[in-house]
C-alpha positions in Angstrom: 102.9 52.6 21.2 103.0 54.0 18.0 99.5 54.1 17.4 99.4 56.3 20.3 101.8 58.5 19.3 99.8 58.6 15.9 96.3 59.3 17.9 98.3 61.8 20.2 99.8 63.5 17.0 96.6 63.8 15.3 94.7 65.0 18.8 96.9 68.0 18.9 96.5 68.6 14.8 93.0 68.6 15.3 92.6 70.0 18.9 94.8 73.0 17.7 92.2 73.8 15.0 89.2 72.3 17.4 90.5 75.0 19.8 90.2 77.4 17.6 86.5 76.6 16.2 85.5 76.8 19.7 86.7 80.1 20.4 83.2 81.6 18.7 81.9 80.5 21.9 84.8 80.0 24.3 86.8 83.1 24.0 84.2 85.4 23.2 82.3 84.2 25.8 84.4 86.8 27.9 84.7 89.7 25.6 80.4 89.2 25.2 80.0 89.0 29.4 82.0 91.4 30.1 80.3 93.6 26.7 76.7 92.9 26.4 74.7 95.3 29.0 72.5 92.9 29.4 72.9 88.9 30.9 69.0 88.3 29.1 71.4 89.3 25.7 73.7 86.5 26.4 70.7 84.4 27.5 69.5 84.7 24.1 72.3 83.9 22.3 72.8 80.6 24.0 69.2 80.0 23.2 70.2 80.1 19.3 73.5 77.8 20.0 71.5 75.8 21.5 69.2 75.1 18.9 71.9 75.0 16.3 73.7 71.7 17.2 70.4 69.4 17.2 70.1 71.0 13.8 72.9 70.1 12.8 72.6 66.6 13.9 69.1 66.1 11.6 71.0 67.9 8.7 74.4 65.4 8.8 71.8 62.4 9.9 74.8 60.4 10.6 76.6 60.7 7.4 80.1 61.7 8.8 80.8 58.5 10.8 78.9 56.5 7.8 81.7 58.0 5.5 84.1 56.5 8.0 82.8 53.6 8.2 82.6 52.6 4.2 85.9 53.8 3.6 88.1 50.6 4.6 90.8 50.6 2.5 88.9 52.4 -0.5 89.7 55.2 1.4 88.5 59.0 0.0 86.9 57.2 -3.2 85.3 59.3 -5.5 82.4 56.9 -5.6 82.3 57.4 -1.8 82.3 60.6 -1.7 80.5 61.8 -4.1 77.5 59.3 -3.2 77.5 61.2 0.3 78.3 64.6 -0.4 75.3 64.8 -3.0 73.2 63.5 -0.3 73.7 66.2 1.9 73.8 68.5 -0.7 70.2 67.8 -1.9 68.4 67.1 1.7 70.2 70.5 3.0 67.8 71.9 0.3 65.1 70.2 1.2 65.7 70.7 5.3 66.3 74.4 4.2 63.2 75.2 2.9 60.9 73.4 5.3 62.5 75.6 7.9 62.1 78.7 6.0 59.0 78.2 5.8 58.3 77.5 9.4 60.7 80.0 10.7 57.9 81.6 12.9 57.1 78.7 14.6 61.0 78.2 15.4 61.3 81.3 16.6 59.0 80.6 19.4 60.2 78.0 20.7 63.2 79.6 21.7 61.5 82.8 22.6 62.9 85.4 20.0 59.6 86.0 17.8 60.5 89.7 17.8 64.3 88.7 16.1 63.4 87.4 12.3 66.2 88.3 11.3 67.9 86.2 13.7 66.3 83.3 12.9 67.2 83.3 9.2 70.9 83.6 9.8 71.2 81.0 11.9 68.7 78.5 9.1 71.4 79.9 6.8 74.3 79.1 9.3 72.8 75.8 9.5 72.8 74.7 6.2 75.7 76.1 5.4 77.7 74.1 8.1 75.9 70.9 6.4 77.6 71.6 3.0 81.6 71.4 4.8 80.8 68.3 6.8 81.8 65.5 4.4 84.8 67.6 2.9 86.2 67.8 6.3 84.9 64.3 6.9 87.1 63.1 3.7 90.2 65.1 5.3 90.3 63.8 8.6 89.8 60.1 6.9 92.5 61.1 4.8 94.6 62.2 7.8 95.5 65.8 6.7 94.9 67.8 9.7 97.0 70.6 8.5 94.4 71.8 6.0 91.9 71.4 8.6 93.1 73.2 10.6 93.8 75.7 8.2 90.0 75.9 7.6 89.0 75.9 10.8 91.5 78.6 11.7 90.7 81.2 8.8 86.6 80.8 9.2 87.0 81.3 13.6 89.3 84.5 12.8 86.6 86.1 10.7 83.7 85.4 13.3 86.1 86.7 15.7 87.0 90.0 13.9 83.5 90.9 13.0 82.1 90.0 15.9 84.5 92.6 17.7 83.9 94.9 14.9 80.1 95.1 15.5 79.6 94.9 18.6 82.7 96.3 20.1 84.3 98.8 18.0 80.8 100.5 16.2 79.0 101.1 19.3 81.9 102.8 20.8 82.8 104.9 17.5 79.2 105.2 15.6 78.6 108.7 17.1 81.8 110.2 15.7 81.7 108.7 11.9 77.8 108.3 12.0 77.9 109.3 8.0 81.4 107.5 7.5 82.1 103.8 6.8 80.5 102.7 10.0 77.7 104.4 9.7 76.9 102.5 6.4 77.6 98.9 7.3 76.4 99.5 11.4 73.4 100.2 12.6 72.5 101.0 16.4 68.5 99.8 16.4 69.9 96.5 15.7 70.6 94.2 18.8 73.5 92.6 19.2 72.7 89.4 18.9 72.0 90.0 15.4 75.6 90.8 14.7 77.0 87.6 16.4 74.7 85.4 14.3 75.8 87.2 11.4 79.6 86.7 12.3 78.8 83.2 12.9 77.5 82.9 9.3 80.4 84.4 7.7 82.6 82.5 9.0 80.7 79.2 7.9 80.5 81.0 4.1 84.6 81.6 4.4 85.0 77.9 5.6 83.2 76.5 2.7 85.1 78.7 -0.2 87.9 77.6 1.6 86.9 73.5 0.9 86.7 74.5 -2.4 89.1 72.5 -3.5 87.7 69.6 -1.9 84.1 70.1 -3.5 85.4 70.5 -6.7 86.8 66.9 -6.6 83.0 65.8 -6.5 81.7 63.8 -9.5 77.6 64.0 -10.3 78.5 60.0 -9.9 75.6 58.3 -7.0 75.5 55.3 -5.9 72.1 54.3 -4.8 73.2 50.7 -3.3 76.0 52.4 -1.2 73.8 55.2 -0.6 71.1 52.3 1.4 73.6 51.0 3.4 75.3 54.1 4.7 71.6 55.0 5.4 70.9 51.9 7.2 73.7 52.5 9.3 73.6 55.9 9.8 69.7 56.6 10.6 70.4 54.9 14.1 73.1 57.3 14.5 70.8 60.3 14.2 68.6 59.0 17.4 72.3 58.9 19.0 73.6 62.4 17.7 70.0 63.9 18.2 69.8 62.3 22.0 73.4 63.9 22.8 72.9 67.3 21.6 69.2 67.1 24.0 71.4 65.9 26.7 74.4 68.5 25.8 72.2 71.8 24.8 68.9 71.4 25.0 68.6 72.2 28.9 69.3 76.2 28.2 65.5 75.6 26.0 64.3 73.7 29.0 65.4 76.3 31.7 63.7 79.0 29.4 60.6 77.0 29.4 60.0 75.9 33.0 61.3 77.9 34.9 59.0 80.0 36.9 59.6 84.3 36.4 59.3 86.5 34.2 61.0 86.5 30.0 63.7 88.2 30.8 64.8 86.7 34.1 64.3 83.4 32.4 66.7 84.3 29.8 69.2 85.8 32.2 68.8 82.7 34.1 69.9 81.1 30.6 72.9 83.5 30.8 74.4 82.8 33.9 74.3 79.0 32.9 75.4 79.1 29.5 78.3 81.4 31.2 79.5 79.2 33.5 79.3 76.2 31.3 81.9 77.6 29.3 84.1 77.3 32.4 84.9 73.4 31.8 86.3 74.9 28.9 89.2 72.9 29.1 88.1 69.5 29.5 85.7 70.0 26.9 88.1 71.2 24.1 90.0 68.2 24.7 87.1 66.1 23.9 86.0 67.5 21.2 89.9 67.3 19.9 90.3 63.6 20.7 86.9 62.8 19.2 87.9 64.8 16.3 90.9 62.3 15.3 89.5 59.2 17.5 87.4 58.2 15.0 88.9 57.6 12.2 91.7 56.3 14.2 89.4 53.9 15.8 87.8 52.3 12.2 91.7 52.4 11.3 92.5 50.4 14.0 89.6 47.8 13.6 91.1 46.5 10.6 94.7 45.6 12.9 95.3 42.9 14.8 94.3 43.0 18.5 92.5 46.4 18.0 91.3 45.6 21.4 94.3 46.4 23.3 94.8 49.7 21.4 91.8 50.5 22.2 92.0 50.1 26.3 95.6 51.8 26.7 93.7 54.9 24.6 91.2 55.1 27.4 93.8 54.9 29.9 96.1 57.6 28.6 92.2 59.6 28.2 91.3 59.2 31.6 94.8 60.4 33.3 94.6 63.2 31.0 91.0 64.2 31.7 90.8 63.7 35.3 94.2 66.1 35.4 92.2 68.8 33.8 89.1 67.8 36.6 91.2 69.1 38.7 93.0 72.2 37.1 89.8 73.5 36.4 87.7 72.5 39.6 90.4 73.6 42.3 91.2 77.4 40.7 87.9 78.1 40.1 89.1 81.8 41.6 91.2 82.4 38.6 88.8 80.6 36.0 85.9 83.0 37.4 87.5 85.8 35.8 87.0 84.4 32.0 83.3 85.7 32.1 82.0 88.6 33.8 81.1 89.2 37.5 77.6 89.2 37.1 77.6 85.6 35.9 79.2 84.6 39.4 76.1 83.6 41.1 76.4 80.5 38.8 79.7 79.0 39.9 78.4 76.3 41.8 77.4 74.6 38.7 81.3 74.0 37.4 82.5 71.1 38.9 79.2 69.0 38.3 79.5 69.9 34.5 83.4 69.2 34.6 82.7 65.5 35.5 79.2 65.4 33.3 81.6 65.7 30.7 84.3 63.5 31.8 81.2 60.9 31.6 80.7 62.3 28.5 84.0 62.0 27.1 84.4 58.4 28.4 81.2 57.2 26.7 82.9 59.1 23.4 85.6 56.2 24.2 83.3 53.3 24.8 80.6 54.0 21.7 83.4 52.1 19.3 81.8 48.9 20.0 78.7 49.4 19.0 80.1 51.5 15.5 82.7 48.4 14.5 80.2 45.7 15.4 77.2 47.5 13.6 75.0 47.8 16.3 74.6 51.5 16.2 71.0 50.6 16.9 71.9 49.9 20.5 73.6 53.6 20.5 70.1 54.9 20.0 69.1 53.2 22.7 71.8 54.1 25.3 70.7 57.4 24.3 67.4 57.2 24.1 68.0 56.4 28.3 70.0 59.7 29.0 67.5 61.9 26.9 64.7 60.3 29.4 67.0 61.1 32.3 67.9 64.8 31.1 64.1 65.8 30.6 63.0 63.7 33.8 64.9 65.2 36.1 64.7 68.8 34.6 61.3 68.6 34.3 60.6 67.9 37.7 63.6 70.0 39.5 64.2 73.3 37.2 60.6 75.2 38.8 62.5 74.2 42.4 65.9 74.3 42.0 66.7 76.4 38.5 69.5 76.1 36.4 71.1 73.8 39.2 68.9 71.0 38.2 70.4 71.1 34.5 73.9 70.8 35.8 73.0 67.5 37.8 70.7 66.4 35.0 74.0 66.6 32.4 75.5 64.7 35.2 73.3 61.7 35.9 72.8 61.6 32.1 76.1 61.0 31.0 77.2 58.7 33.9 74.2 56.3 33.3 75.3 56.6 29.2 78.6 55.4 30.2 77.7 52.6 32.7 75.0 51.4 30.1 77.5 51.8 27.4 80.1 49.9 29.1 78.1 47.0 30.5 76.4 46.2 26.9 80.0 47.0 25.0 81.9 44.4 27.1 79.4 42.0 26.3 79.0 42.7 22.5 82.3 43.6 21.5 85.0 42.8 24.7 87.7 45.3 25.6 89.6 44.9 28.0 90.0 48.3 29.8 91.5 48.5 33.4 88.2 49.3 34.6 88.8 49.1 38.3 91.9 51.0 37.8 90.0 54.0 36.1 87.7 54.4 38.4 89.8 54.8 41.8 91.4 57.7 39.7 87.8 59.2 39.2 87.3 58.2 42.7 90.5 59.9 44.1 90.3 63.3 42.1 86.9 63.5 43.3 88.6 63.1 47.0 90.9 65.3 46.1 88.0 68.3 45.8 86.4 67.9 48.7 89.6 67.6 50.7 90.3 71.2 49.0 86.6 72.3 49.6 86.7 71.4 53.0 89.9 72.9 53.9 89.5 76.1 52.1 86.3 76.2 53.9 87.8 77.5 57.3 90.5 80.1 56.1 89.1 82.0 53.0 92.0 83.3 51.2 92.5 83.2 47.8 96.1 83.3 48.1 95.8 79.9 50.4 93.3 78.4 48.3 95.6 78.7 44.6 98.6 77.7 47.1 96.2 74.0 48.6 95.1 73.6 44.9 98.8 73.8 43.4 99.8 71.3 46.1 97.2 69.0 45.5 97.5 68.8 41.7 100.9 68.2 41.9 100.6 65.7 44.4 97.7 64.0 42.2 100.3 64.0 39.1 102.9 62.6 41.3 101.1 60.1 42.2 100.5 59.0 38.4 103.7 58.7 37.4 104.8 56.3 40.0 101.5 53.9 39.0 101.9 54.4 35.5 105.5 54.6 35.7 105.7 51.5 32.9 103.6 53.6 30.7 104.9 56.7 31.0 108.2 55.8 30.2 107.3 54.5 26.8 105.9 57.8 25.7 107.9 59.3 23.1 110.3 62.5 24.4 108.9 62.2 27.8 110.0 58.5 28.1 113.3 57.9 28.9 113.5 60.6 32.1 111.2 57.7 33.2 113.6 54.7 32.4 116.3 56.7 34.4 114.7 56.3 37.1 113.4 53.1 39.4 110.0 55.3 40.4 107.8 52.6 40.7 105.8 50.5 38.7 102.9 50.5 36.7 100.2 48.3 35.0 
């Protein structure tokens, strides 16, 4: 169990300062719906972040979990991290300029050739991001969540303050101190949009300064041999990263492309969605948290005995968690609605199909260890080669019928068939034994759960009643956990021993 307690430390380190790099588009995402006059503006801007992560993936090309992977127990060498941080450092260069040069042509497929301006802050944002991955690689290895945190922490607090500053606070005081301060560094011709990129950007400069320290420690020392094999295993990892940020993003660029109307109702299409995708907020800051410190835990763990065993209580202990959240999310949709603005409404029917997309997606997060220890990443590409065809498939053929709808069940299918795949050619590659049968009547029952909510709320519309149902049922749904798990839970630390007082049950 103390492994556990380390991953759960670590998750909470990490998902603090997770949290907190995802409010750029989590908790702004209210103060820009409720801002922005227009949804086609916040259609835009989730054009741009969508664009931005596949990016990102071709930038890293795999490098992070390479780094990982090569450390063993010559953990944060110089010779390391030196060979992988020049490597980045030089092919951000050369990726840099090959998109500043075809910036035009990037601009059009997202749709913004009349925002240049737009589209070199976010090549700059992009590169910039590059240059902090390995040093926050090196301190995760190194287990020192603090510091980043800390980073993370400082560089979201300045997107968030000038964000608010130019798009909040100038429009609203520009007339009165047009020849003061804000009329020097604001200027009204300029849309919005611009500004948030711009935020975005500072806050990846402030990040970097902030690893300073960190780059320093890098010595003009590169290994070419180590250099081919973290290639060779991470170039298979790009196919993976690029098919998951296609699956995860790339249907805003695909609703903006085939769906049938006019530019801007294409784009405010892309609002709505983007909008109400940021309502499984919670689910999905806990993933990106636990995959944050899973990891490294996990390539920690391979060098254990039984590694195995660790690694199917973590998915247990994941699963409870995440299909809690399902349903704290799913069943007060009325109070979640209120986190972006009413004219994104018409898009709430999407949120509980992209709450369980991404419990698929989190659970293939858990499974993809087998093909990372047993060096197989090749197989990775493969799996994800299958849900790209899926996503493009299916939104292909259903977004001119069925709009933005067919991207939610799209990120849905996708992500279950990863996981099934995943899980079939993991158990017979590298075995772990997870409760399997177990994990799904809890998928199973909180998807019950729903409908029993749905359908009773369905006759007495109240939202007073339906918060009241919801309360009941997610209490009744964490009742019910404790007495199966009850042997688990009550070797948790803190929580633990309320369970060994009492004869609740038992578990597996």
């Amino acid at each position: 169990m103390s492994s556990i307690k380390k991953l759960a430390g670590e998750t909470v380190w990490y998902g603090g300062s997770t949290i907190a790099a995802k409010l750029i588009n989590y908790l702004l995402t209210p103060f820009l719906t409720y801002t922005l006059a227009n949804k086609s503006d916040y259609g835009k801007i989730g054009l741009i972040y969508s664009l931005i992560p596949i990016f990102n993936i071709i930038f890293t090309y795999g490098f992070e979990t390479a780094y990982f992977r090569f450390s063993g127990k010559k953990e944060g060498s110089t010779k390391l991290y030196s060979t992988a941080f020049l490597s980045l450092f030089f092919s951000t260069i050369f990726l840099t300029g090959i998109l500043w040069l075809n910036r035009s042509s990037l601009a059009s497929v997202i749709g913004l050739e009349t925002f240049p301006t737009v589209i070199k802050l976010m090549i700059l944002v992009i590169a910039t991001d590059t240059l902090s991955a390995i040093p926050f690689a090196r301190l995760r290895q190194e287990g020192r969540p603090k510091k980043f945190a800390a980073a993370k922490v400082l560089g979201v607090l300045v997107n968030i303050l000038l964000t608010w500053f130019f798009v909040g606070y100038c429009p609203a005081h520009y007339a009165a101190n047009s020849t003061g301060f804000i009329g020097k560094v604001y200027d009204p011709t300029i849309n919005p949009i611009t500004y948030v990129v711009f935020a975005n950007l500072a806050q990846s400069v402030i990040t970097l300064l902030f690893l300073s320290k960190e780059i320093l420690q890098i010595r003009f020392s590169f290994n070419a041999a180590l250099w081919r094999q973290m290639m060779i295993y991470a170039l298979p990892l790009v196919l993976v990263g690029m098919g998951g940020m296609i699956n995860e993003t790339m249907d805003r660029l695909m609703l903006n492309w085939w769906l049938p109307g006019t530019k801007i109702f294409r784009e405010e299409q892309v609002g709505v969605y983007n909008a109400c995708y940021k309502l499984s907020i919670l689910i999905t800051l806990f993933i990106q948290a636990f995959k944050m410190s899973a990891e490294p835990f996990f390539f920690k763990q391979a060098e254990t005995a039984n590694p195995q065993r660790v690694y199917a209580r973590v998915m247990k202990f994941f699963v409870m968690i995440i299909s809690i959240m399902f349903l704290a999310v799913s069943l007060f949709i009325p109070l979640w609605k209120y986190f972006i603005g009413p004219k994104y409404w018409d898009g709430l029917s999407v949120v509980p199909i992209l709450l369980m997309a991404n419990i698929f997606l989190g659970i293939y997060y858990n499974l993809s260890i087998w093909y990372k220890l047993s060096n197989k990443t090749i197989y990775g590409a493969w799996v994800t080669l299958i849900g790209t065809t899926l996503t493009i498939a299916i939104n292909y053929i259903f977004i001119p019928v069925c709009g933005f709808i067919a991207c939610a069940w799209a990120t849905c299918i996708c992500y279950g068939s990863m996981m099934v795949v995943s899980f079939i050619w993991g158990q017979k590659f590298y075995h772990i034994p997870y409760a399997w049968k177990k994990l799904v009547a809890y998928l199973a029952i909180v998807i019950g759960i729903f409908f029993i909510h749905k359908g009773i709320t369905h006759f007495y519309k109240n939202t007073y009643f339906s918060l009241g149902i919801a309360t009941i049922l997610l209490l009744f749904y964490c009742r019910f956990l404790t007495l199966v798990e009850y042997k688990e839970f009550s070797k948790l630390p803190y929580i633990g021993k309320y369970f060994l007082q009492k004869n609740v049950g038992t578990g597996a």
